[in-house]
C-alpha positions as CSV (number, residue, x, y, z in Angstrom):
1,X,-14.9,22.0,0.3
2,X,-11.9,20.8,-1.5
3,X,-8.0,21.3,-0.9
4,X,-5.6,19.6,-3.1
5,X,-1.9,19.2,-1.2
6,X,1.2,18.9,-3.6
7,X,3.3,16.6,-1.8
8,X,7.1,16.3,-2.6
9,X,8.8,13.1,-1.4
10,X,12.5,12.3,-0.9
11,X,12.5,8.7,-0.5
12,X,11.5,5.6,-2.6
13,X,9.4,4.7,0.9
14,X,8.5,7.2,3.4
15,X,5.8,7.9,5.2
16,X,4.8,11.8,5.8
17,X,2.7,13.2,8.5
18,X,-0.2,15.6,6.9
19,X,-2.0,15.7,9.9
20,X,-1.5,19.4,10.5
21,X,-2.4,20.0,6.5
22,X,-5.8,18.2,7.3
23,X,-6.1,20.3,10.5
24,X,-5.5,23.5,8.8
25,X,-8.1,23.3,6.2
26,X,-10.6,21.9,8.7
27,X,-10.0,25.5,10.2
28,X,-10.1,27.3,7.2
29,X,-13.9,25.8,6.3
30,X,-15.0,26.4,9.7
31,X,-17.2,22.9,9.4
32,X,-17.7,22.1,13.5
33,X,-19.5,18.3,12.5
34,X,-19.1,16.3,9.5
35,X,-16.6,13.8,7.9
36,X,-13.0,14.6,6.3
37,X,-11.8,12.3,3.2
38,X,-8.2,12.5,2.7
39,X,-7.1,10.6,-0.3
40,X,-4.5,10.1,-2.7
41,X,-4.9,9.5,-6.4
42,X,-1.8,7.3,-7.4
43,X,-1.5,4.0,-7.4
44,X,2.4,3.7,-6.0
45,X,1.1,5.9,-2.7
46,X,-1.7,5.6,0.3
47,X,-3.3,7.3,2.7
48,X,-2.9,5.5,6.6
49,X,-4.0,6.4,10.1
50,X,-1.2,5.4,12.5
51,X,0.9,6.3,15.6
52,X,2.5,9.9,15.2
53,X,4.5,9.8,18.8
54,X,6.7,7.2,18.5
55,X,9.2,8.2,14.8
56,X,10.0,4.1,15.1
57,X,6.7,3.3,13.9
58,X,6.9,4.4,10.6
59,X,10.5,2.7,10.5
60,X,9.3,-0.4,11.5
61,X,6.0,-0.3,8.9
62,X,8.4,0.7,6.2
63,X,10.8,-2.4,6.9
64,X,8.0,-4.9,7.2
65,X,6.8,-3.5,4.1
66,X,9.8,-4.3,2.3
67,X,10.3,-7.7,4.3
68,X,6.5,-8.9,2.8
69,X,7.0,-7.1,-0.4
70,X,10.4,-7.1,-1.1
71,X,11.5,-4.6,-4.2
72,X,12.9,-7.1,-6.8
73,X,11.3,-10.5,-6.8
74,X,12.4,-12.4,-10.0
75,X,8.6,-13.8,-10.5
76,X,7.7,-10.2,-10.5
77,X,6.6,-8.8,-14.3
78,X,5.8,-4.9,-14.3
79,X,7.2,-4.0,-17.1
80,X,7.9,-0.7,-14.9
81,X,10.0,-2.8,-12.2
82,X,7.6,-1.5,-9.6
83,X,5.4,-3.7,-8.3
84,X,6.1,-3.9,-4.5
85,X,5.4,-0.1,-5.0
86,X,1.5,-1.3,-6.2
87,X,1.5,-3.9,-3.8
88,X,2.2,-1.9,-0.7
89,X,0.0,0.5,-1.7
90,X,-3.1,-1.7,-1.9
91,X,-2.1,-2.9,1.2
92,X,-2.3,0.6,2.8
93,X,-5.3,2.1,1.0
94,X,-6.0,5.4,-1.8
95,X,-8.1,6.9,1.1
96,X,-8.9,7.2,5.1
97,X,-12.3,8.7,6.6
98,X,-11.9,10.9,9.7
99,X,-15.4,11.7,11.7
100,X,-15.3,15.8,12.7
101,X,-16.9,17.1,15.7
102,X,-16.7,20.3,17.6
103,X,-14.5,21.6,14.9
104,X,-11.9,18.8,15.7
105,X,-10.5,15.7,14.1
106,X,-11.5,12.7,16.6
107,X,-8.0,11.0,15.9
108,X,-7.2,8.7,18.9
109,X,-4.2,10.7,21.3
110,X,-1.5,8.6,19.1
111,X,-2.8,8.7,16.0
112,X,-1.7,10.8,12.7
113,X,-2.7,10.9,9.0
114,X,0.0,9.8,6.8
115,X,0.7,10.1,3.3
116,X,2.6,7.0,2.5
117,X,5.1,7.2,-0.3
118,X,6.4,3.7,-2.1
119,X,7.7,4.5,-5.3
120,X,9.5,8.0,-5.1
121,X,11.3,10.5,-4.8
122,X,8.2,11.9,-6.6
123,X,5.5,15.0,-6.6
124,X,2.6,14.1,-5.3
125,X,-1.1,15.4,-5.3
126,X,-3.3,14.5,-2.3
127,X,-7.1,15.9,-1.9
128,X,-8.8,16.5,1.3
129,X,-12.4,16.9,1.1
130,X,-14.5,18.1,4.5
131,X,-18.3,17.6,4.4
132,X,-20.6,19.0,6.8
C-alpha cells in the first residue's frame, strides 16, 4: 500500500511535521503489524525522526545546519549554487523506517516524522509505503 504526499514548502529550510499524514494512511490500510517507509525522492530534501513537543528543536537543527553547512562557501562548485542544500540532505537521510504494531506507529512519546526541506520554497512529493 502506497500514498504519495504533495508537500508545498515556504522556506529555503524548514522542517514539516507529517506525522499525522503517516498516521492517517496507517488507518486507512487497516495494517495492525508491519513496517511504514516514509521517504522522499529529492536530493535537496530528507526524511528525519525527531522531537515534535518542543518547536525549538527544529530551530536549533536548522541553525546548526547552516552553521556546519553554511549556504555560500567560495570553494563550493554546483553549478546550481546549492550544495549545502545536497549536503544537508545527506546528512539527514531520503528515508526513515517506522515498526507498526497494534495498528500504531511505535514513535518514542517525543518523537515526529519530519519532512525536511533545504532548498525551497518548492513542491514536493513524499511516498509512504505500509507493509504488513
Amino acid at each position: 500500500m502506497l500514498k504519495q504526499l504533495q508537500i508545498n514548502t515556504d522556506k529555503r529550510d524548514e522542517m514539516l511535521d507529517i506525522t499525522h499524514e503517516v498516521e492517517a494512511f496507517l488507518q486507512e490500510t487497516g495494517v495492525k503489524s508491519g513496517t511504514a517507509l516514509i521517504y522522499c525522492p529529492h536530493t535537496t530534501a530528507g526524511i528525519t525522526i525527531n522531537e515534535n513537543a518542543d518547536p525549538d528543536v527544529k530551530k536549533d537543527m536548522l541553525r546548526r545546519f547552516d552553521e556546519v553547512y553554511p549556504w555560500e562557501h567560495e570553494l563550493d562548485r554546483h553549478m546550481e549554487g546549492n550544495t549545502a542544500a545536497h549536503l544537508k540532505s545527506s546528512t539527514v537521510g531520503a528515508s526513515q523506517h517506522v515498526i507498526i504494531e497494534n495498528g500504531r506507529l511505535l514513535l518514542g512519546t517525543w518523537q515526529g516524522i519530519y519532512f525536511c526541506e533545504f532548498d525551497g520554497p518548492r513542491t514536493r512529493t513524499c511516498y509512504i509505503k505500509i507493509t504488513g
